[in-house]
C-alpha positions in Angstrom: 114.2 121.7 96.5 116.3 119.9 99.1 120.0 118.7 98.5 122.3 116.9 100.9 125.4 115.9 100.7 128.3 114.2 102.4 126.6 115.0 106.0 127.7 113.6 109.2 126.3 113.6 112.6 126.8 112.4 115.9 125.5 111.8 119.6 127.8 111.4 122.4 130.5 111.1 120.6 128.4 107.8 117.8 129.0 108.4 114.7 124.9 108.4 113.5 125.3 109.8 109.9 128.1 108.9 108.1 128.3 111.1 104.8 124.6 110.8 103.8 123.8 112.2 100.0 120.2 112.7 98.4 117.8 115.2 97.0 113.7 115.4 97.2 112.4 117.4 94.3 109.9 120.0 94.6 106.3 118.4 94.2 107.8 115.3 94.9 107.2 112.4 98.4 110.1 110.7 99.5 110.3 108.1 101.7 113.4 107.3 104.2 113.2 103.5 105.2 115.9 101.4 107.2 115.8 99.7 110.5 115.6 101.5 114.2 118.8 102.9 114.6 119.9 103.4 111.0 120.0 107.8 111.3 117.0 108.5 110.0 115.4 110.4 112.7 118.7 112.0 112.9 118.4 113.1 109.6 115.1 115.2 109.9 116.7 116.8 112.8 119.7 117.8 111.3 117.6 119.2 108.2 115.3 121.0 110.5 118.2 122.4 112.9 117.3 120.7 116.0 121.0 118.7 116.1 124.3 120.4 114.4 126.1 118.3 111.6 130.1 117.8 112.0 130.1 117.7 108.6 128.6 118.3 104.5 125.9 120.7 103.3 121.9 120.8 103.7 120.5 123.3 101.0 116.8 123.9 100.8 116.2 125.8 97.2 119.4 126.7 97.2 120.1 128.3 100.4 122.8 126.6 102.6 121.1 126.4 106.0 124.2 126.3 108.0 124.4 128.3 110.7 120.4 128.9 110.8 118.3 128.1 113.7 115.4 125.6 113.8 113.1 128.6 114.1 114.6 130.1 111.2 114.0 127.4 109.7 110.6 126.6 110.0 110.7 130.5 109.2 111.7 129.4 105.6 108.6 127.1 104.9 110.8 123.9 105.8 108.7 122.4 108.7 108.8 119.0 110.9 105.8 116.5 112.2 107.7 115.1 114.8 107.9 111.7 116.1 105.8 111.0 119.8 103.5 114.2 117.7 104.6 116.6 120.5 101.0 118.3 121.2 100.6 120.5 124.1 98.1 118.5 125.9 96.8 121.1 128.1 95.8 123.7 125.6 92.6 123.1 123.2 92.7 121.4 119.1 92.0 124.6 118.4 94.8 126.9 120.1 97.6 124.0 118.9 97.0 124.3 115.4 96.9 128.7 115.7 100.3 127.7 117.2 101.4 126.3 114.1 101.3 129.8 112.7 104.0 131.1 114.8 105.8 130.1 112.0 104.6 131.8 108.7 106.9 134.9 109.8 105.0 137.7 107.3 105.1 134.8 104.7 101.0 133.8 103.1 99.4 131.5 104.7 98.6 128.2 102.3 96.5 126.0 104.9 93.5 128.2 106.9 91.9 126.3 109.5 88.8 125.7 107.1 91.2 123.6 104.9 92.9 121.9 107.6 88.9 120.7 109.2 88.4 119.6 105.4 91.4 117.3 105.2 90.7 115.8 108.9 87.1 116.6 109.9 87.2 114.9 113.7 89.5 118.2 114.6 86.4 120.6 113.7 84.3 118.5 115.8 86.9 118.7 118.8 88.1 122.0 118.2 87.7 123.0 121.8 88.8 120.0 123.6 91.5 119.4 125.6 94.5 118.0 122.5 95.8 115.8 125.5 92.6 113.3 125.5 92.5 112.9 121.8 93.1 109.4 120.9 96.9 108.6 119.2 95.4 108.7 115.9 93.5 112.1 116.4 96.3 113.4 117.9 98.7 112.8 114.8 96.7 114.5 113.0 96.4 117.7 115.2 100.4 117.5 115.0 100.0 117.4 110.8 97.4 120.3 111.1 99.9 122.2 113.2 102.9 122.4 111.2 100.4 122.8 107.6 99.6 126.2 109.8 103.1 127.3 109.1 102.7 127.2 105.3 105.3 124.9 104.9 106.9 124.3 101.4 108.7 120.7 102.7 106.8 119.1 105.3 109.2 116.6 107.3 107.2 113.5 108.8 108.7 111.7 111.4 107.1 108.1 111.7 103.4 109.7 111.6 102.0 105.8 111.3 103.9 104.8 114.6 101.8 103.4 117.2 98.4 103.8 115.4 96.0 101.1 114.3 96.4 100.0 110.5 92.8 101.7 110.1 93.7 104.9 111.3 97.7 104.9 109.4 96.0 104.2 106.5 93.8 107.6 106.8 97.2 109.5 107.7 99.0 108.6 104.9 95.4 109.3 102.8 95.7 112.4 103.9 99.5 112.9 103.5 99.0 111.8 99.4 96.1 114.3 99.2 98.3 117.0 100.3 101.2 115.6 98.0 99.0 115.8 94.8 97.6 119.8 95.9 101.3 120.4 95.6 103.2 119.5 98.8 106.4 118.3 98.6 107.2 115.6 101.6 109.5 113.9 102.8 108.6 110.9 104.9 110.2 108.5 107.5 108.4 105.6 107.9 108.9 102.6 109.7 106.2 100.7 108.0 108.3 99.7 104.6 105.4 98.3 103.0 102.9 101.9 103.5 105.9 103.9 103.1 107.1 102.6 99.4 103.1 102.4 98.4 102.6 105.9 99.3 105.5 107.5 97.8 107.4 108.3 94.6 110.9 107.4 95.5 112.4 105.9 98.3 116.1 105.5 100.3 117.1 102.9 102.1 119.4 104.0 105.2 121.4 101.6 107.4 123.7 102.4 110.0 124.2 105.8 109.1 124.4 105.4 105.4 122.2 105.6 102.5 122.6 101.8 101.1 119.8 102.2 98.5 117.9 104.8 96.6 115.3 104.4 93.4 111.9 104.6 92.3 109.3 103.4 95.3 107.6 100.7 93.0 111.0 99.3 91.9 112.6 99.1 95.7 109.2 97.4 96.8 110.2 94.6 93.9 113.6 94.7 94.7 114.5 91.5 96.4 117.2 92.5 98.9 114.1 95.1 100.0 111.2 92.3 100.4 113.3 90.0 102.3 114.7 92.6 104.8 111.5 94.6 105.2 108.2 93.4 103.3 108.2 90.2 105.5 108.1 88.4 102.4 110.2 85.6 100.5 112.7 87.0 98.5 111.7 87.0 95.1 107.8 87.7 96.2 106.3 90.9 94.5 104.6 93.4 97.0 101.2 95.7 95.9 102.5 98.3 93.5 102.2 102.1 95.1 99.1 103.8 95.1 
């Protein structure tokens, strides 16, 4: 569904991508791991539109995207959860998430508000208060609900657990592997290594711009260079296999 290859990208003249290559299959959840600073932020952006490559190809089922828009893009069913959620804090639960269809442009829509109360139940209960004095948690899930309004076919998450209690990231990402096995394809950057690989089917490594390591989820969380780096455990220990 999505292919990448040999992109660059930079900021203020930094070099933050350096020729990064990989592919999420449809139906599939990915996860992009590495340290702060390593491009992978970057990397949704560049996907989504909101910063221009200097070099190599995105193509989403086939289509190169150069040259399109980020609204275009969202346009195309290939939508972004962005890190710090991005709510409009002075408008209602209920008027941000009809926002999110701004972006179904005559295409079907896939997640109605019903479904969207379903998956996260507090937002039909706060539908008409103000999204600014949700709590963190609350609020990530608004900014889920928002973009599922736009039908998307790839859902982008930026860091969704960042900043929440371990109580409250483990309901996210509950709710991100519920909408995985109904069909959505995902592609996930998470800070939290150890949710991240147990939540997903396969996994890349980035650091400093490039991707260092790619495989299966349950083999990088086993992997030793991967647990000493960023399980927090000795090398050789054997995380929790992925959910």
């Amino acid at each position: 569904m999505l292919e990448i290859t040999d992109l660059a990208a930079a900021y203020s003249g930094i070099r933050a991508l350096k020729g990064v290559g990989l592919h999420v299959n449809q139906g599939e959840m990915v996860a992009l791991i590495g340290p702060n600073g390593a491009g992978k932020s970057t990397l949704l952006n560049v996907i989504s539109g909101l910063v221009r490559k200097s070099a190599g190809t995105v193509r989403f089922e086939g289509k190169d995207l150069a040259g399109l828009s980020a609204y275009q893009i969202s346009r195309i069913g290939l939508l972004q959860v962005p890190e710090g959620r991005q709510i409009l804090g002075d408008l209602s639960v209920r008027e941000n998430l009809q926002l999110g269809s701004t972006a179904l442009h005559h295409r079907q829509s896939t997640h109605t508000l019903d479904r969207i109360h379903d998956l996260f139940p507090i937002l039909a209960e706060r539908r008409d208060q103000r999204a600014g004095s949700l709590s963190g948690g609350q609020q990530q899930m608004l900014a889920i609900g928002r973009a599922l309004m736009g039908a998307p076919r790839l859902l982008l998450l930026d860091e969704p657990s960042l900043g929440l209690s371990p109580l409250v990231a483990q309901q996210v990402l509950s709710a991100l592997r519920r909408l995985n096995a109904e069909g959505l394809t995902i592609l996930l950057v998470e800070q939290n290594a150890r949710q991240a690989l147990r939540s997903t089917h396969r996994a890349y490594l980035i650091e400093q711009g490039l991707v260092v390591k790619e495989g299966g989820s349950e083999d990088l969380s086993k992997d030793p260079g991967v647990i000493a780096h960023y399980l927090g455990q000795a090398t050789g220990a054997h995380s929790a296999s992925p959910a």
